[in-house]
C-alpha distance (Angstrom), angle and dihedral (degrees) to the residues before:
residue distance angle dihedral
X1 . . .
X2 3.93 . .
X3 3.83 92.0 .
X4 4.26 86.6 60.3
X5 3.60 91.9 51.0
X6 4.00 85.7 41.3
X7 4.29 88.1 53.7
X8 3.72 88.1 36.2
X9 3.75 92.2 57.2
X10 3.87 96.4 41.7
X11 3.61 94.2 55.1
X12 3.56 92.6 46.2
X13 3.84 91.9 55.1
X14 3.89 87.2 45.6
X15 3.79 90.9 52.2
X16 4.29 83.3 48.6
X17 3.26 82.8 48.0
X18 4.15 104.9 54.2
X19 3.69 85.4 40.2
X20 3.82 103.0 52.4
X21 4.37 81.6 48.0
X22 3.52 92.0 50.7
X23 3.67 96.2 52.0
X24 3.42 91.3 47.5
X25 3.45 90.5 56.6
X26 3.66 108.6 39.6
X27 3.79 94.3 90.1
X28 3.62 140.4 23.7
X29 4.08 90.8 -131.9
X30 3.65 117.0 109.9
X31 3.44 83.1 -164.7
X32 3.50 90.3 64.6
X33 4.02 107.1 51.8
X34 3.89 92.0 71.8
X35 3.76 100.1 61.1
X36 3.86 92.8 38.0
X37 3.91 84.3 58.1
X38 4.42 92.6 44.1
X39 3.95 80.7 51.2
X40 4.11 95.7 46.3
X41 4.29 86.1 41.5
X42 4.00 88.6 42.2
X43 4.08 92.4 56.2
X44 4.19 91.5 39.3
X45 3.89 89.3 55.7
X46 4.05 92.9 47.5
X47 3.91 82.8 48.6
X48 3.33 93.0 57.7
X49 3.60 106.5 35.9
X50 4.13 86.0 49.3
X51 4.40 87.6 45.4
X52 3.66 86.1 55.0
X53 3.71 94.3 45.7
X54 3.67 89.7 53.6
X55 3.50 101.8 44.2
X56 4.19 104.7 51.5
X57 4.19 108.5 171.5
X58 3.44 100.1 178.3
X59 4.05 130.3 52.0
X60 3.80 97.2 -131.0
X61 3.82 84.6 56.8
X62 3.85 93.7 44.5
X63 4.02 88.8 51.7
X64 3.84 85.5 46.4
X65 3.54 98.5 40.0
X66 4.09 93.1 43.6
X67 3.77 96.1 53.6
X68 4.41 90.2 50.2
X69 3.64 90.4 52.7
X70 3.78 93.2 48.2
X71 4.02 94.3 58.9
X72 3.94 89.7 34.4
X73 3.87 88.9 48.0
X74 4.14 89.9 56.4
X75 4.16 90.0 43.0
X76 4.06 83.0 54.7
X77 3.54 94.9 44.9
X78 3.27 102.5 53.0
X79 3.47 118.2 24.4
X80 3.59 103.5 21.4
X81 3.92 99.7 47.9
X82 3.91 78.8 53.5
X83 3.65 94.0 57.3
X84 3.94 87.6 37.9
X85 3.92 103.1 87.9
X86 3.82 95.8 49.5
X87 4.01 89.2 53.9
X88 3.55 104.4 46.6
X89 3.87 81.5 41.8
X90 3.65 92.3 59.7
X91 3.62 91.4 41.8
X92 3.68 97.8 56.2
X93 3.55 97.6 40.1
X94 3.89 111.4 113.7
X95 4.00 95.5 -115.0
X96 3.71 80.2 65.3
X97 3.88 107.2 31.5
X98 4.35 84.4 50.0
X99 3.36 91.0 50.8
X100 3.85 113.5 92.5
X101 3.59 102.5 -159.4
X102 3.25 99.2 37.4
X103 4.21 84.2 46.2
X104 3.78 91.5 51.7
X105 3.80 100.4 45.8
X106 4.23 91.1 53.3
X107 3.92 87.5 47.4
X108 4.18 91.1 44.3
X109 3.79 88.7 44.5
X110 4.17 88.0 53.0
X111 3.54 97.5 41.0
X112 3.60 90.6 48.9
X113 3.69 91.4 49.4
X114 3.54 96.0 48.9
X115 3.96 96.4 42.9
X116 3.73 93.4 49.2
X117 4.00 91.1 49.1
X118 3.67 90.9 49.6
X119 3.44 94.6 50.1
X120 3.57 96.5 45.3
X121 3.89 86.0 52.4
X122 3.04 99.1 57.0
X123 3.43 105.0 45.8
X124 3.95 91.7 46.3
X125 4.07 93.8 48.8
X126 3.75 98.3 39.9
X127 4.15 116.6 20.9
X128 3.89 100.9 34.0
X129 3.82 113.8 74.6
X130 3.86 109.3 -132.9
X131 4.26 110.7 -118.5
């Protein structure tokens, strides 16, 4: 089982790695490299925080953990699956979408998020023993 989580976190870090080249290379700007990193580091953290609120192993963190996604659950609902539309609007709109940068940091910022949640899942369901 350790040699999955060992392949699992290899090709994670290669995937970190491909993406932290490419944004160093999509533009000439040195002005540009910091905030495509912020964005990359912004999606990891969410990753994690949401891999850790999927994955509770203990039941002091399950009553913790089940009471903060209650009160986050009604912000969500209601006031940002009001504000939802206009975004993903604005982010598929072709000024956007035709945009390379701006392409490249939304796809970094997703493929960070969903690496780092994997990761974090796995490692949480299947390496660390619950207590």
């Amino acid at each position: 089982m350790k040699v999955l989580l060992y392949i699992a976190t290899s090709v994670a870090l290669l995937m970190f790695t491909v993406l932290a080249m490419a944004a160093l290379y999509i533009t000439t700007e040195p002005v540009v490299i910091p905030m495509n990193a912020t964005i990359m580091i912004l999606g990891l953290s969410l990753g994690w925080l949401c891999g850790t609120f999927m994955t509770p192993y203990n039941n002091r963190e399950i009553e913790y953990l089940s009471s903060f996604t209650k009160a986050v659950s009604v912000f969500a609902g209601g006031y940002l699956i009001g504000k939802a539309d206009k975004l993903v609007e604005y982010i598929l709109s072709p000024d956007i979408l035709i945009n390379t940068l701006s392409a490249f940091r939304i796809m970094s910022f997703v493929a960070s998020f969903v690496i780092s949640l994997m990761l974090t899942y796995i490692f949480r369901q299947y390496y660390i023993e619950p207590k």
